[in-house]
N, C-alpha and C positions, 0 to 999 in steps of 0.2 A: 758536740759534747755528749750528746746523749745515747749516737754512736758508742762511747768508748766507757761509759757506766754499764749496758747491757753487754758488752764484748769482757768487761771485768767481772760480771757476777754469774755469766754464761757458762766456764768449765765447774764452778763450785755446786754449779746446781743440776748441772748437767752426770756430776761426779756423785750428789745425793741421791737423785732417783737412780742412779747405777747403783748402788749399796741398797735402796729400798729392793730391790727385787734379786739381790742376793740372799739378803735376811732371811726367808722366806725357804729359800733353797739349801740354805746349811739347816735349818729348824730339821728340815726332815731328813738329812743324813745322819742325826742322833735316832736311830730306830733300836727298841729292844726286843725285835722278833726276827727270827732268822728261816731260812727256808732249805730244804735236804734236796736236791735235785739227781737222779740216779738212772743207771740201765741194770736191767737184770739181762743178763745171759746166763745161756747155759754153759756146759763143760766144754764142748766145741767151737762157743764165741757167738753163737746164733743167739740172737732178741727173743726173748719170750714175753709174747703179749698179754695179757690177762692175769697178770699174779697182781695178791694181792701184797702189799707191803705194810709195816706196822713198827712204827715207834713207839718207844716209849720211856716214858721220863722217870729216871730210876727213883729219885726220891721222893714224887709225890704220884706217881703210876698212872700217871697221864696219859691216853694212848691215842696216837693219831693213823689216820687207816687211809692208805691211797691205792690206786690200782695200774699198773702200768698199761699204758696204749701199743696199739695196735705196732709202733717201734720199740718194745719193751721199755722206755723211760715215763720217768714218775716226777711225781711234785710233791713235795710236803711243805707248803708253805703254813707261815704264822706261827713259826712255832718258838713259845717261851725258851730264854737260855737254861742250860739244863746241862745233864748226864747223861 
């Protein structure tokens, strides 16, 4: 008998702690900052390493500043939705 109580209340609880630790994982796919990831080359296709790069956010002139590495690509993360 006691068998067949624990084998009844086994998938339901087994199915809550599966939703607890999804909760968790969609929380943080609502993010409101986005990230520019980029290569700079030149005219002939070649990486240029060392430039600097500069966004900026048209309406409140926000500027974020990154520099590309030694494969000429760049990062600009965190950045607010914008223009």
């Amino acid at each position: 008998m006691q068998q067949a109580v624990f084998s009844r209340w086994m998938l339901p609880v087994c199915l809550l702690g599966l939703c607890s630790f999804l909760i968790p994982y969609r929380a943080f796919a609502q993010a409101d900052k986005g990230t520019i990831l980029g290569t700079i080359q030149d005219e002939t296709g070649a990486v240029v390493p060392e430039v600097a790069v500069k966004v900026t956010e048209v309406n409140t002139n926000i500027v974020h500043t990154a520099k590309t590495n030694d494969t000429g690509n760049f990062t600009l993360p965190l950045l607010d939705p914008g223009t």
